[in-house]
Each structure stands twice: as C-alpha cells, then as structure tokens.
TORMIKE-882705 format. One record per atom (N, C-alpha, C): x, y, z; atom name; residue number from 1. Coordinates in steps of 0.05 Angstrom, whole numbers, padded with zeros to 5 digits, m for minus. Example, Ala and Ser with C-alpha at 12.3 -4.5 7.8 and 13.67 -1.06 7.14 Angstrom:
2
+--------+--------+--------+----+-----+
:     px :     py :     pz : at :   i :
+--------+--------+--------+----+-----+
:  00264 : m00114 :  00156 :  N :   1 :
:  00246 : m00090 :  00156 : CA :   1 :
:  00264 : m00066 :  00156 :  C :   1 :
:  00257 : m00045 :  00142 :  N :   2 :
:  00273 : m00021 :  00143 : CA :   2 :
:  00258 :  00001 :  00157 :  C :   2 :
+--------+--------+--------+----+-----+
//
This chain:
162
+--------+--------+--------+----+-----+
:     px :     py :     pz : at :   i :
+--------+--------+--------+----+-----+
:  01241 :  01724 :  02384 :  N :   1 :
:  01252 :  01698 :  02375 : CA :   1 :
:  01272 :  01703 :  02353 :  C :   1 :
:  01262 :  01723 :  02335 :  N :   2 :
:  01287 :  01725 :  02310 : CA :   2 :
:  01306 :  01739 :  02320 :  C :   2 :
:  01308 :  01759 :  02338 :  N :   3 :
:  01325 :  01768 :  02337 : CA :   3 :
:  01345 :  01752 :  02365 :  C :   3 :
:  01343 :  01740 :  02385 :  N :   4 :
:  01351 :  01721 :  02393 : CA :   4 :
:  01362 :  01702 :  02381 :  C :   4 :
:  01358 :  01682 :  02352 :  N :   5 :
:  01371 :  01674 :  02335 : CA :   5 :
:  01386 :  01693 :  02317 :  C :   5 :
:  01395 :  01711 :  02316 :  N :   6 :
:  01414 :  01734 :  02293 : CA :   6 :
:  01424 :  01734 :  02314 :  C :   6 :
:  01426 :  01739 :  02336 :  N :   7 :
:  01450 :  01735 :  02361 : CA :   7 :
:  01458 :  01720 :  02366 :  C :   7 :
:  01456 :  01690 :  02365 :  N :   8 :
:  01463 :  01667 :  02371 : CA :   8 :
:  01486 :  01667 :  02349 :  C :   8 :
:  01468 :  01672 :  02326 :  N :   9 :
:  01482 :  01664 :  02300 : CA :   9 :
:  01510 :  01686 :  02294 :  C :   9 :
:  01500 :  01702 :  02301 :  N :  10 :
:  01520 :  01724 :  02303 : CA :  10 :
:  01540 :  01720 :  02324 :  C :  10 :
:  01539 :  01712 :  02338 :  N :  11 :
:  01561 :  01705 :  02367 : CA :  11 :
:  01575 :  01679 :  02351 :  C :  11 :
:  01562 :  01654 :  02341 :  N :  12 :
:  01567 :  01634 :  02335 : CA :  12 :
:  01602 :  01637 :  02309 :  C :  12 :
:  01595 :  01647 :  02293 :  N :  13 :
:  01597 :  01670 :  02264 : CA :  13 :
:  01629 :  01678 :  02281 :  C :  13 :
:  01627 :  01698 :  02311 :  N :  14 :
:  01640 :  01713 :  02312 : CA :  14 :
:  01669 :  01694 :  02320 :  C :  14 :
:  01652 :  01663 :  02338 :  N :  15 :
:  01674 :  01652 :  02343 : CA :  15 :
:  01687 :  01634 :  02333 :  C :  15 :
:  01674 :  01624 :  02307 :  N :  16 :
:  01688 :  01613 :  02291 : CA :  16 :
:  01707 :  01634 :  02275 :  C :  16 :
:  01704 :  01649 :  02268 :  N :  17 :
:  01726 :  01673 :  02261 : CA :  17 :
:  01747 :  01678 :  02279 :  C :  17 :
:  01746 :  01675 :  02297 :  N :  18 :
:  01755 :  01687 :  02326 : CA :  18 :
:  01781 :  01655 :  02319 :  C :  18 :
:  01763 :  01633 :  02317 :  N :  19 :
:  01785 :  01596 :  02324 : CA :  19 :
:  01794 :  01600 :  02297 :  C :  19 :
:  01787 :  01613 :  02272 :  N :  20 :
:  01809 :  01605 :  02254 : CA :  20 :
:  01835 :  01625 :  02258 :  C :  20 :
:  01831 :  01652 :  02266 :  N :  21 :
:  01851 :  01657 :  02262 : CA :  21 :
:  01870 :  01653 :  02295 :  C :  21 :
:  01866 :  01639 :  02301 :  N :  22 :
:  01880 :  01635 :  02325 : CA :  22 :
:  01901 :  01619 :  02315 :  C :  22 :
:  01885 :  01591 :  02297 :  N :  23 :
:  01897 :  01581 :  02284 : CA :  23 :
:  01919 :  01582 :  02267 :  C :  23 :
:  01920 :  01610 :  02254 :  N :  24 :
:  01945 :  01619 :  02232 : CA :  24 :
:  01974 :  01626 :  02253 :  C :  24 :
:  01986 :  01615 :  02249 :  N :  25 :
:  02015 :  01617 :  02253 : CA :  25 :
:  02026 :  01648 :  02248 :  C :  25 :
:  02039 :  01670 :  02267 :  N :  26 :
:  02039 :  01692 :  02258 : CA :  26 :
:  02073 :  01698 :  02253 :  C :  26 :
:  02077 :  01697 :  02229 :  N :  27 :
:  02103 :  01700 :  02219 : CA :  27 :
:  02112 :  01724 :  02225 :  C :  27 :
:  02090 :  01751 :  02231 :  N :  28 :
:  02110 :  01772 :  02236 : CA :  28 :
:  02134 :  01771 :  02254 :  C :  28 :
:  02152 :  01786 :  02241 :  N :  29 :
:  02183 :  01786 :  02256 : CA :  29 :
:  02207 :  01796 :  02243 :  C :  29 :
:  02228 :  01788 :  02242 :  N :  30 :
:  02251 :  01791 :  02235 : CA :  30 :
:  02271 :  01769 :  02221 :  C :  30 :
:  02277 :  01761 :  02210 :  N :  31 :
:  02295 :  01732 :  02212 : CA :  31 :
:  02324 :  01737 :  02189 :  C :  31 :
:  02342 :  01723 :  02193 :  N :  32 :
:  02363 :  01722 :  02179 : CA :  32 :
:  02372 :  01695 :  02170 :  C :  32 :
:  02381 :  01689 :  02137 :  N :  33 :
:  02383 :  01672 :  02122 : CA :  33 :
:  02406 :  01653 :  02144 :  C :  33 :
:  02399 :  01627 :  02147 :  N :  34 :
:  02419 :  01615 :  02164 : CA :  34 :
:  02432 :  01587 :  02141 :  C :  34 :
:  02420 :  01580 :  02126 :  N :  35 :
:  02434 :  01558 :  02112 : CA :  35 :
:  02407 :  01550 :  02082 :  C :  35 :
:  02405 :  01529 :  02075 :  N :  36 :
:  02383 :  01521 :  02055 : CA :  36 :
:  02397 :  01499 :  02042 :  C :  36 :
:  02375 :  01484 :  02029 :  N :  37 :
:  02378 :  01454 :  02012 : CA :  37 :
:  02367 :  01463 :  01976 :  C :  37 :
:  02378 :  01445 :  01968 :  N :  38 :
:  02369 :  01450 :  01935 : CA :  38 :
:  02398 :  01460 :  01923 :  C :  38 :
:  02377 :  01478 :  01904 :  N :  39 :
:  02399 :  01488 :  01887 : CA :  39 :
:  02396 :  01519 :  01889 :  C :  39 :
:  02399 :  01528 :  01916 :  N :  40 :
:  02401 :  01555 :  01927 : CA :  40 :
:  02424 :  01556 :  01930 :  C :  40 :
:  02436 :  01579 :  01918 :  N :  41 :
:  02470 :  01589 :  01924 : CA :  41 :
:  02472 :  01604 :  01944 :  C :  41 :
:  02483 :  01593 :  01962 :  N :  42 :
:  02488 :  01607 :  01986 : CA :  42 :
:  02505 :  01622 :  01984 :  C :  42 :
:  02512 :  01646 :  01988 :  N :  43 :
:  02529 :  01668 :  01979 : CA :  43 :
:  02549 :  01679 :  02005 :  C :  43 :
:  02567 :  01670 :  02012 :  N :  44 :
:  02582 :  01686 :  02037 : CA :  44 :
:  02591 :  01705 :  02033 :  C :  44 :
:  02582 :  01717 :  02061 :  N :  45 :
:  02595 :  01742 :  02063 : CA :  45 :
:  02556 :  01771 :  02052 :  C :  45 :
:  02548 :  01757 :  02046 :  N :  46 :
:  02525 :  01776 :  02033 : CA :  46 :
:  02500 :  01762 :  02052 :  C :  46 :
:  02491 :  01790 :  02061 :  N :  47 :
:  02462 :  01784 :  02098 : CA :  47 :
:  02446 :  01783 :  02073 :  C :  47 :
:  02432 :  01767 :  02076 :  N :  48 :
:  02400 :  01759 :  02072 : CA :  48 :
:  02379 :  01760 :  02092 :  C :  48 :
:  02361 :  01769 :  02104 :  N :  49 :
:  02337 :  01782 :  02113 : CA :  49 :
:  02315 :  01785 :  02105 :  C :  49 :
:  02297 :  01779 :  02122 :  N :  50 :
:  02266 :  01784 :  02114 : CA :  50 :
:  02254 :  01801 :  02145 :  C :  50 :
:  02244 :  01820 :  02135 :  N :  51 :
:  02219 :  01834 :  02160 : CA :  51 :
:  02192 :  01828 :  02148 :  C :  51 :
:  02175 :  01817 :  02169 :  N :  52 :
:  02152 :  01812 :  02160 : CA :  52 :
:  02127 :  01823 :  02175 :  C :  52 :
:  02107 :  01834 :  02164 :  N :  53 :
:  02086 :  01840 :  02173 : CA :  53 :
:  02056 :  01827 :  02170 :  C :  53 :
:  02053 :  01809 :  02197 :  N :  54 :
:  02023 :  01803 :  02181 : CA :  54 :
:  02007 :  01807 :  02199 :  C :  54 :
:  01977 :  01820 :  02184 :  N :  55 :
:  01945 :  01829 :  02192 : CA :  55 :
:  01930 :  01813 :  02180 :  C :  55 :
:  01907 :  01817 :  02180 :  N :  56 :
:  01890 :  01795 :  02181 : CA :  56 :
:  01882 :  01796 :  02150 :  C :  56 :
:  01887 :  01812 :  02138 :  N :  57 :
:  01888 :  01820 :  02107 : CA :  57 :
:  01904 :  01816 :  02089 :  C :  57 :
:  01936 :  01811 :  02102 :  N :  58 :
:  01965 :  01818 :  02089 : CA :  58 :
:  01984 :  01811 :  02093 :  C :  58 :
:  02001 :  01802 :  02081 :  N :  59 :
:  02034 :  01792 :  02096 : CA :  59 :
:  02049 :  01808 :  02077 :  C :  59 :
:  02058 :  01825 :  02084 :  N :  60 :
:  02080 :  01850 :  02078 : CA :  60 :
:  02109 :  01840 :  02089 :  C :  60 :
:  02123 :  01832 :  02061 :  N :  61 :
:  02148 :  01821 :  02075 : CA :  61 :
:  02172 :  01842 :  02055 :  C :  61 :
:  02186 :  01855 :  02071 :  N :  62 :
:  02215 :  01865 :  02054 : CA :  62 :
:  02240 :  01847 :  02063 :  C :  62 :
:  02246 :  01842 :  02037 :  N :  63 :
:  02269 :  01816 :  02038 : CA :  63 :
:  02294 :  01841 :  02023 :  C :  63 :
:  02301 :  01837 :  02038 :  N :  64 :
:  02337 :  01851 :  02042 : CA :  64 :
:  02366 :  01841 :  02038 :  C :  64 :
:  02376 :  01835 :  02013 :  N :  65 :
:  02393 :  01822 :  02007 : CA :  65 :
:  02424 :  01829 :  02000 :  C :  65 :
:  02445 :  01834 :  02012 :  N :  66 :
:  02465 :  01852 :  01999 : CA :  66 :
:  02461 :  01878 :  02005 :  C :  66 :
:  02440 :  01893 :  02019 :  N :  67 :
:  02430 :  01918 :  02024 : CA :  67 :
:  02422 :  01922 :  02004 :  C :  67 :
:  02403 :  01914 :  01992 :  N :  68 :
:  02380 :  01917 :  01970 : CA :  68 :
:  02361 :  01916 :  01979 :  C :  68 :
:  02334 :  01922 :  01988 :  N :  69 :
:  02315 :  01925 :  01995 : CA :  69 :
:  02291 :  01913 :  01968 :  C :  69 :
:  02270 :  01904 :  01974 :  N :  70 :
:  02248 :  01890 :  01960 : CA :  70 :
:  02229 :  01883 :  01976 :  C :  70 :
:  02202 :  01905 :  01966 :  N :  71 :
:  02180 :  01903 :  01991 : CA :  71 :
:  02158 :  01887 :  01977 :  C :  71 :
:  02140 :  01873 :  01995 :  N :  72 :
:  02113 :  01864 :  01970 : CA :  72 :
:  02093 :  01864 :  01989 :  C :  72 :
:  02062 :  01859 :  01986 :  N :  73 :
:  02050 :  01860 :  01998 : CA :  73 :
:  02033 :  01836 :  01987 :  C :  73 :
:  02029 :  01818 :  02004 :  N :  74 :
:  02013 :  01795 :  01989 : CA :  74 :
:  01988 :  01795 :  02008 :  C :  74 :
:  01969 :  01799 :  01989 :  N :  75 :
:  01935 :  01794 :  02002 : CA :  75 :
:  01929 :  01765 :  02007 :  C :  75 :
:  01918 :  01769 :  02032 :  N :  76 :
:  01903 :  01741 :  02050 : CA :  76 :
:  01877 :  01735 :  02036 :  C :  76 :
:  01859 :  01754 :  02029 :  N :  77 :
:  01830 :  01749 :  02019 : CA :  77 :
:  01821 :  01741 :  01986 :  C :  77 :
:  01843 :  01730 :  01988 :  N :  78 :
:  01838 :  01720 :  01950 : CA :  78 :
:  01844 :  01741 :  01934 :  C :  78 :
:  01848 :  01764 :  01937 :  N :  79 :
:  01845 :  01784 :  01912 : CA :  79 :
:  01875 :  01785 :  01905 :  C :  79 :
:  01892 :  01789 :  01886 :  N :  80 :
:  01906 :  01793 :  01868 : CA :  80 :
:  01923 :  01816 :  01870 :  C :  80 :
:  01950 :  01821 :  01888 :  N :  81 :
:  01965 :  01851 :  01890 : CA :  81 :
:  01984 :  01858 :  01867 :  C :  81 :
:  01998 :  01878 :  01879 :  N :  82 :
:  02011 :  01888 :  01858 : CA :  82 :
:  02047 :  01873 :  01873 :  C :  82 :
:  02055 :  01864 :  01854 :  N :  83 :
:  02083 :  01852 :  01860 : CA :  83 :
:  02102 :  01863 :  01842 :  C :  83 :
:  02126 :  01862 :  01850 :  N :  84 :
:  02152 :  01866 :  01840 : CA :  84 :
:  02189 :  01852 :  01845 :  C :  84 :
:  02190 :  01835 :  01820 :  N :  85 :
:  02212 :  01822 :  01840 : CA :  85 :
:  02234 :  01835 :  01841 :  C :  85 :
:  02266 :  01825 :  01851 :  N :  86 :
:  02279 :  01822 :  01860 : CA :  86 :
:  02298 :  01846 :  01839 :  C :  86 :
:  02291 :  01836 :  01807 :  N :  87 :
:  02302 :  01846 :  01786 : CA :  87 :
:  02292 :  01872 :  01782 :  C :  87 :
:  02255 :  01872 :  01786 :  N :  88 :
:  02243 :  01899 :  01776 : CA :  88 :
:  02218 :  01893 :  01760 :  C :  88 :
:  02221 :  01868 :  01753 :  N :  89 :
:  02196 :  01863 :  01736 : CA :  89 :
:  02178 :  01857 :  01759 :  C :  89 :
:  02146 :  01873 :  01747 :  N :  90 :
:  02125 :  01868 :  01758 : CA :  90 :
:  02104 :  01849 :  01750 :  C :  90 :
:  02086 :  01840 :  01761 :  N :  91 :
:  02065 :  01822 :  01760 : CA :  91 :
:  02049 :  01827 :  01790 :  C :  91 :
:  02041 :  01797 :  01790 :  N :  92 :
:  02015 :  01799 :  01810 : CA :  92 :
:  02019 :  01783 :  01839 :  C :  92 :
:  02009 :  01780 :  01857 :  N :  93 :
:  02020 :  01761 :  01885 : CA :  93 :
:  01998 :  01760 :  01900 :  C :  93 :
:  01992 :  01740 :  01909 :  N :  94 :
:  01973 :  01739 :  01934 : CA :  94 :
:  01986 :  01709 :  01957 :  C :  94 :
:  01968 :  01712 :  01978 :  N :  95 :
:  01974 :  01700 :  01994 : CA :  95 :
:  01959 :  01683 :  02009 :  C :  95 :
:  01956 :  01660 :  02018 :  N :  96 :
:  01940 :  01641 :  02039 : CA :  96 :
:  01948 :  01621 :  02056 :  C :  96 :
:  01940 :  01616 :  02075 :  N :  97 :
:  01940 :  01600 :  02099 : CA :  97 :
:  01926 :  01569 :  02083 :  C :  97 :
:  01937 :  01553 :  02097 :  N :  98 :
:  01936 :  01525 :  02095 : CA :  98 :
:  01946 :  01507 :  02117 :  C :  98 :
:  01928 :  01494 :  02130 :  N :  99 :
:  01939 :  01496 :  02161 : CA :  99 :
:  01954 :  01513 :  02171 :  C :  99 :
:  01984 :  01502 :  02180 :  N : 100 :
:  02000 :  01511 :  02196 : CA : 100 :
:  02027 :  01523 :  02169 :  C : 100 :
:  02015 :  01527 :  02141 :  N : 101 :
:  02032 :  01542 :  02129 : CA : 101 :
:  02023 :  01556 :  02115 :  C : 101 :
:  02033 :  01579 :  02106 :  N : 102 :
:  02034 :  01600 :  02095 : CA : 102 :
:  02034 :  01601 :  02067 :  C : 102 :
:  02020 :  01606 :  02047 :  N : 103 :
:  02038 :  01598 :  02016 : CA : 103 :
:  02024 :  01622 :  01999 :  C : 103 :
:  02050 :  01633 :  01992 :  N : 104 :
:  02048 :  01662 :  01979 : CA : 104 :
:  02061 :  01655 :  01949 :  C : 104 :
:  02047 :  01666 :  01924 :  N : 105 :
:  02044 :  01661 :  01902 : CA : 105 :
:  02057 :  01682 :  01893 :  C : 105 :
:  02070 :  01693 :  01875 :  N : 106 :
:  02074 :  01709 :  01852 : CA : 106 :
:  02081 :  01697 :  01826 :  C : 106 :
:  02069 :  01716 :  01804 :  N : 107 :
:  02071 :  01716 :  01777 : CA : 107 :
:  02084 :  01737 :  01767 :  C : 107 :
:  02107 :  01733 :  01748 :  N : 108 :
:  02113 :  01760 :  01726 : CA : 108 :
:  02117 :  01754 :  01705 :  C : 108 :
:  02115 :  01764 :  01682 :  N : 109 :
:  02119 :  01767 :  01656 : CA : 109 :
:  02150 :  01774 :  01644 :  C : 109 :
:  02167 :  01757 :  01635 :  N : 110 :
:  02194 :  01756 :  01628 : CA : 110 :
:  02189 :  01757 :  01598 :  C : 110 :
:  02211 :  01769 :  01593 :  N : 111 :
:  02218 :  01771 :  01554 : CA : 111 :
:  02249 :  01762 :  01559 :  C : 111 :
:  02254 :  01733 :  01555 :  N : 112 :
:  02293 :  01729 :  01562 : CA : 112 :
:  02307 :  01749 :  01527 :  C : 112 :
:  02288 :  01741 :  01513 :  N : 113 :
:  02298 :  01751 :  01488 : CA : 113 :
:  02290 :  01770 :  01473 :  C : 113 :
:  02305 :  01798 :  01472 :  N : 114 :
:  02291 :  01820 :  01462 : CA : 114 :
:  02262 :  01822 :  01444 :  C : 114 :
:  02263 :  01809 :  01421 :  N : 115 :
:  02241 :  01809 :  01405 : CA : 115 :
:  02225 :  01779 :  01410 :  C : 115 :
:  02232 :  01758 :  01426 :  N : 116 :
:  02218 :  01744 :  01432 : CA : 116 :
:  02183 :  01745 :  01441 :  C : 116 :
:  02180 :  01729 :  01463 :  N : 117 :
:  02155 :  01719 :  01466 : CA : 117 :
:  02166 :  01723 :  01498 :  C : 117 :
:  02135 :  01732 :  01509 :  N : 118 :
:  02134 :  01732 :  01537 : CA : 118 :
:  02133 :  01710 :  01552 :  C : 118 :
:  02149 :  01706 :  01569 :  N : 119 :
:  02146 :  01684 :  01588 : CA : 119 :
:  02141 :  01692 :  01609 :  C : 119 :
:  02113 :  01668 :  01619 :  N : 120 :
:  02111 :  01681 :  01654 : CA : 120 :
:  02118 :  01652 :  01671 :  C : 120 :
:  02132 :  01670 :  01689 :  N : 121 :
:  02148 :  01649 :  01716 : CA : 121 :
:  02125 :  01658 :  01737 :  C : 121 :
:  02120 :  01632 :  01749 :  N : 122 :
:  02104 :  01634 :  01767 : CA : 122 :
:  02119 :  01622 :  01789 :  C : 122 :
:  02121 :  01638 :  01816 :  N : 123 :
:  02137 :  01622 :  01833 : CA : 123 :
:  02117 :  01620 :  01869 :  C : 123 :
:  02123 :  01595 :  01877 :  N : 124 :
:  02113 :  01583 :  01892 : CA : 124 :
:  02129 :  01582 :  01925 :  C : 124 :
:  02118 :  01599 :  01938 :  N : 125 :
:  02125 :  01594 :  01967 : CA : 125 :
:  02115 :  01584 :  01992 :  C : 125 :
:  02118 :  01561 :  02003 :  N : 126 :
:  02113 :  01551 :  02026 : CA : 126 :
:  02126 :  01555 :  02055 :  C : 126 :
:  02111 :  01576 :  02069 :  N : 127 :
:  02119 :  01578 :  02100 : CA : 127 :
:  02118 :  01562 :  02119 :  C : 127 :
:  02144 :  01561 :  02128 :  N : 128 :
:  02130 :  01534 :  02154 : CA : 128 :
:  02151 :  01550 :  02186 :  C : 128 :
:  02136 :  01556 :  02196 :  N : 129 :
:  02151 :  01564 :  02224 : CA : 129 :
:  02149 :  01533 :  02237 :  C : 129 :
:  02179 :  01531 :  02261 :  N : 130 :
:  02189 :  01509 :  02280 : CA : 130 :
:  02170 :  01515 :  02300 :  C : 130 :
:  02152 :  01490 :  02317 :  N : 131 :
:  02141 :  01487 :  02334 : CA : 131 :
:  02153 :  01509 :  02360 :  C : 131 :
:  02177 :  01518 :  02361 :  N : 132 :
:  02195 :  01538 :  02381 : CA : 132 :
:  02193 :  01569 :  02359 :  C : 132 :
:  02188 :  01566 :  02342 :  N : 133 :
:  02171 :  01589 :  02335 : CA : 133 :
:  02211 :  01607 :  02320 :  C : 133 :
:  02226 :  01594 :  02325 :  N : 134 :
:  02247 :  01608 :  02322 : CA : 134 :
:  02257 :  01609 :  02291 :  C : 134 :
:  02253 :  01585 :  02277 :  N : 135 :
:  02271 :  01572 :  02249 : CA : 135 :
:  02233 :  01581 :  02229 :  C : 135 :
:  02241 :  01589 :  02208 :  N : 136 :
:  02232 :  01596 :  02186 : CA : 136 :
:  02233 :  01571 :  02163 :  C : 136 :
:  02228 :  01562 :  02151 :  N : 137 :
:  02230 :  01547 :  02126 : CA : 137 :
:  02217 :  01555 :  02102 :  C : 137 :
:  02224 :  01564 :  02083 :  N : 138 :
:  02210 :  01575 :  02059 : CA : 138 :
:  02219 :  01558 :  02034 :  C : 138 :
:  02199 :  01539 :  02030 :  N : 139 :
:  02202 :  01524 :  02000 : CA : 139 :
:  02191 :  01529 :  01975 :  C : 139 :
:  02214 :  01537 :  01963 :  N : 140 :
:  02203 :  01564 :  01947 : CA : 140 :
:  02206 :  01536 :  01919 :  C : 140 :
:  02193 :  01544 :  01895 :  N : 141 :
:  02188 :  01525 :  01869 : CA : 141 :
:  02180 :  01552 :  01844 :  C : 141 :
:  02194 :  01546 :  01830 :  N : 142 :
:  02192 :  01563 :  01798 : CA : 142 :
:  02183 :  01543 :  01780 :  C : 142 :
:  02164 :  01555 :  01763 :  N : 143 :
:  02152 :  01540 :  01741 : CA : 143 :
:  02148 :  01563 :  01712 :  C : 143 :
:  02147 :  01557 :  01697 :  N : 144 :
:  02142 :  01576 :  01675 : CA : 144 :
:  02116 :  01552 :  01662 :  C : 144 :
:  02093 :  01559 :  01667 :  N : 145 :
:  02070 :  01543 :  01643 : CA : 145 :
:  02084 :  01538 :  01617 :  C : 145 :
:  02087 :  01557 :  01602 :  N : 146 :
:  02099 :  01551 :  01572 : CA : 146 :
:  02117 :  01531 :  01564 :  C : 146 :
:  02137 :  01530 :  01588 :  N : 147 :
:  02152 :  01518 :  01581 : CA : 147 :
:  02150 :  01479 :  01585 :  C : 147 :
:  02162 :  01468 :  01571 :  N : 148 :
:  02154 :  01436 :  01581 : CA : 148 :
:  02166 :  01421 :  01595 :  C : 148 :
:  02198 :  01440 :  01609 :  N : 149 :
:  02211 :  01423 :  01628 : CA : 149 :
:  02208 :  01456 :  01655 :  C : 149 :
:  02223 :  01443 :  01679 :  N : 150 :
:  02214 :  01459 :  01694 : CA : 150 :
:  02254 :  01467 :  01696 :  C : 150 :
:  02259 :  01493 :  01694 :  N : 151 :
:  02292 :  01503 :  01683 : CA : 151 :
:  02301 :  01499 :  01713 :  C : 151 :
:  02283 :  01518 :  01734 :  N : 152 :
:  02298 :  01516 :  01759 : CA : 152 :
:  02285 :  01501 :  01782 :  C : 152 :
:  02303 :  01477 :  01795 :  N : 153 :
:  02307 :  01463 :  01811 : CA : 153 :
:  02292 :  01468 :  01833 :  C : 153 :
:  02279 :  01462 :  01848 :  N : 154 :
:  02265 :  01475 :  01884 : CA : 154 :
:  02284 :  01473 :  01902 :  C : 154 :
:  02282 :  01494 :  01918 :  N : 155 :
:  02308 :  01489 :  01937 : CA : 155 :
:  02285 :  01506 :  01962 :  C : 155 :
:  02302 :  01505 :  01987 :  N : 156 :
:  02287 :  01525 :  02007 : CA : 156 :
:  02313 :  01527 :  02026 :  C : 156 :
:  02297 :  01551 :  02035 :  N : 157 :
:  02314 :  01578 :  02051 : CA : 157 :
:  02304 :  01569 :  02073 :  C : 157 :
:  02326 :  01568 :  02092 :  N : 158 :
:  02319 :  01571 :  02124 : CA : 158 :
:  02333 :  01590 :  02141 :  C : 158 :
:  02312 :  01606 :  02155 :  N : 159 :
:  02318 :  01631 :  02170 : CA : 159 :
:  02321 :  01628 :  02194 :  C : 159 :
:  02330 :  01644 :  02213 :  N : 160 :
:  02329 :  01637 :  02236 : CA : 160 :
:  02320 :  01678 :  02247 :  C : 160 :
:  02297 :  01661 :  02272 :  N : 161 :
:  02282 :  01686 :  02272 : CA : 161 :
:  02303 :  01710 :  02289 :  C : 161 :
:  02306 :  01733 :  02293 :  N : 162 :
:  02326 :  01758 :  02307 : CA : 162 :
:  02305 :  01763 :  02332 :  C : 162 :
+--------+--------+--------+----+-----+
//
C-alpha cells in the first residue's frame, strides 16, 4: 500500500513538473534589434543582437552590440549569479518565469563620483515572445533605491527572431 502511494505520488510530482515547464515560453534563439519605444536611442548603422540559451536552470544570453560581446548567465532557481554589465561593472542577476514572461533582474554597484558613495542600479527586464513566436519584446526599467527620483526613463527593445 505505501509504496503504491510513493508511486502515485511520485508519477503525480513528475507531471506536474513535466505541465509547468511546458508552460515556459522557450526564448532560446537568435534575434536582432528591429526598432523600440521610450527613451532608447536607437543607433543606425550599429547591429544589436542577442543569442540566447535556455535550460531548465538558466537563460544564458550574449547580447552583442557594435561587435562587443557581453555574456551573463541568469539562474531560474532563485539563487543569485555572477553578472557583469555592458561597461564592466559587476554585481549579481537572476532570473524567473511569470506566466508567459520571462523577467531577469540584475544589480551593480556604481561610484559616478570618484570619492563619493556607492550607488546601486538595479535593472529590470521583462520578456515577452509574439504568439508567432517570431518578435521579442524586452521592457527593460532602471531604478537606483538611493536615489528619490528614478534618472532613467523605461523604454523596451524589440527584436525580431533570425
């Protein structure tokens, strides 16, 4: 009898694991910057790119800008990676599912003023793939805690997948 229930329960277990992640939208791919809203400067003449990798652990995205390369690895299971932005400064990143989007977190630690005081920008990304699976939307949001107005504007990037 017990062990007939640890199998039930265990099969039960396997397929609810099995329906959520069917559920997650799989962004791995390719895509190239096609336009955006806000106060994103759209830069002509300079490819913008993202390759993305995601496992059931990770979304590994290198975003490629100007032929600059920037790799990160943001964890799915709550725990806290190692990040680095665009500039070089490091901090922390992780990543999670929320329905049908994606929202990947990073933190770093800024000094704008040599002998100043550390500021940390925390920036906010929201994934949303097009029902045709082709267009990308990333609504990205900067905040600095410390500070009491928010400096930069939200804007989002839209990709179109290669």
């Amino acid at each position: 009898m017990k062990l007939s229930f640890r199998l039930l329960l265990s099969g039960l277990l396997c397929l609810a694991a099995a329906t959520l992640a069917a559920d997650r939208p799989n962004f791995s791919g390719s895509y190239t910057l096609t336009g955006g809203k806000g106060s994103l400067k759209f830069e002509k003449g300079i490819v913008h790119t993202l390759d993305v990798m995601q496992t059931e652990t990770s979304i590994k995205v290198n975003e490629v800008k100007g032929g600059r390369s920037n790799v990160n690895s943001y964890p799915l299971d709550g725990q806290e990676g190692y990040y680095i932005s665009p500039g070089g400064l490091t901090g922390t990143c992780k990543g999670q599912f929320k329905q049908k989007y994606l929202l990947l977190e990073s933190t770093i630690a800024s000094r704008p003023k040599t002998n100043g005081p550390a500021v940390q920008i925390h920036t906010k990304q929201k994934w949303e793939l097009s029902p045709d699976l082709k267009t990308l939307r990333i609504h990205i949001d900067v905040d600095s805690p410390q500070s009491p107005i928010n400096i930069i504007e939200p804007w989002t990037e839209i990709y179109t997948r290669n």
